[in-house]
N, C-alpha and C positions, 0 to 999 in steps of 0.2 A: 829293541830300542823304542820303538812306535807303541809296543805294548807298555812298555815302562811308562812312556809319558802319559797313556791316555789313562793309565789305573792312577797316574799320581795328580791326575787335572781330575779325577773322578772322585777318589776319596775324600776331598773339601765337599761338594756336595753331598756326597753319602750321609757324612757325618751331621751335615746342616738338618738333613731332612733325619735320622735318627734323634738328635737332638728337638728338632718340633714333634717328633710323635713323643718322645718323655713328656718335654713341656705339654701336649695333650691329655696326656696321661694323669697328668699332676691339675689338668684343669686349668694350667695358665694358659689359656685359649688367644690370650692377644700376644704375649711373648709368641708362643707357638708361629702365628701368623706373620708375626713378623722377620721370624728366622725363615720364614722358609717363602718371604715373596720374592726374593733375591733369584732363588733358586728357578722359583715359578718365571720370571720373567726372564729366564733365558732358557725358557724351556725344557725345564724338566716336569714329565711326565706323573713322580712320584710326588710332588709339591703340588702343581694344577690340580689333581685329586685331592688331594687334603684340606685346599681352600674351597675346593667344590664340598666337600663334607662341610666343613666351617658353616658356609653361608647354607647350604641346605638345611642342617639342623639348628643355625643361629651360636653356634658357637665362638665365644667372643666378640661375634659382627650381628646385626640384625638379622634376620632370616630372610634372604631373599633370593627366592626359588629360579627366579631368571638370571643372575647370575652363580648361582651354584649350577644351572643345566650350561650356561659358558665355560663355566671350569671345567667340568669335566666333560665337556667337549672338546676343549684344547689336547685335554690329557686322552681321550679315547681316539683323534687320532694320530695319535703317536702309539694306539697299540697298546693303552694301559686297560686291561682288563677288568678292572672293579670300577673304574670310569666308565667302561662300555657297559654296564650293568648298569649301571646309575642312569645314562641316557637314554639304555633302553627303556630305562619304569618313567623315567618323564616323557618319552612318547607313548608309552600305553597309557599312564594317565589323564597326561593332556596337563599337567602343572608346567606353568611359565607359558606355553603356548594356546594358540585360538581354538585346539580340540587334540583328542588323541587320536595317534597316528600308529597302528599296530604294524603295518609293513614296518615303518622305523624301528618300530620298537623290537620287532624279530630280527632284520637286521641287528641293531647293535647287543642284542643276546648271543644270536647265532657265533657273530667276531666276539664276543667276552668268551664262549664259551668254548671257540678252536683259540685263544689267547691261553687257557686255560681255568679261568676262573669255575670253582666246582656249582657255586649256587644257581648260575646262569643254565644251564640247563632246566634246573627246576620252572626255572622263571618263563622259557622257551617253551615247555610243556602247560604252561600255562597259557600264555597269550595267544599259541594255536589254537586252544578250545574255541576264542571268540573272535577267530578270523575266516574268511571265506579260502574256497580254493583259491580263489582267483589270487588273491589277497598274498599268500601264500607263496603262488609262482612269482608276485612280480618283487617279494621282497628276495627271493631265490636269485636276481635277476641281479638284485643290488648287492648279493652276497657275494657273487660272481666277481664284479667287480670291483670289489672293495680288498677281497681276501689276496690274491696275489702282490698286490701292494703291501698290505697292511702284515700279511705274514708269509710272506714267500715261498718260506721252506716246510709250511706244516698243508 
């Protein structure tokens, strides 16, 4: 019974955020948007990513890189994986903030990449090159931390 209700309170959302990735699709980038803030502002994971996309690339909305790294901050912790990519590369690059941050940005590779996302690894092979050990251990430190929470069972 509990399973019955939670698939039939889930499917309106599913369908919202299917419907804003067509309307993406199709380029209606402010319909898009507006289908799916409903969803975004009660916290769904797969919506706060796609307005993070939005505003990162300037699709329908202005381009604005501090709020696209908010968006998909919301959405990466709750565990959305192309979100945690996303935050990852705005701490290694230092966009929207005062400098880049590589510990952060291995951190939220490291969680995209036990989330499962396939490209974060590449990304993680990466941003080791131009990190110290030190560097290294103390984002290990925050992986620690962050993983039992954020994915319990992997």
């Amino acid at each position: 019974m509990i399973l019955a209700i939670a698939l039939a309170l889930a499917t309106p959302v599913s369908a919202e955020i299917e419907e804003a990735r067509d309307l993406m699709e199709a380029g209606r980038f402010e319909e898009a948007r507006e289908a799916l803030l409903p969803a975004a502002r009660s916290g769904n994971a797969d919506a706060e990513e796609l307005i993070g996309v939005m505003y990162a690339l300037g699709l329908g909305v202005e381009r604005d890189p501090e709020r696209a790294f908010e968006w998909y901050l919301r959405s990466s912790m709750k565990g959305h994986p192309g979100a945690q990519s996303g935050v990852g590369w705005y701490y290694e690059v230092g966009i929207g903030m005062p400098a880049p941050d590589l510990v952060r940005a291995y951190l939220w590779y490291a969680l995209s990449a036990i989330g499962g996302d396939p490209d974060a690894a590449i990304s993680l092979e990466e941003v080791v090159k131009k990190m110290t050990p030190e560097e290294i251990a103390r984002a290990q430190v925050l992986i620690d931390d962050y993983k039992p929470w954020m994915y319990p069972f992997r």
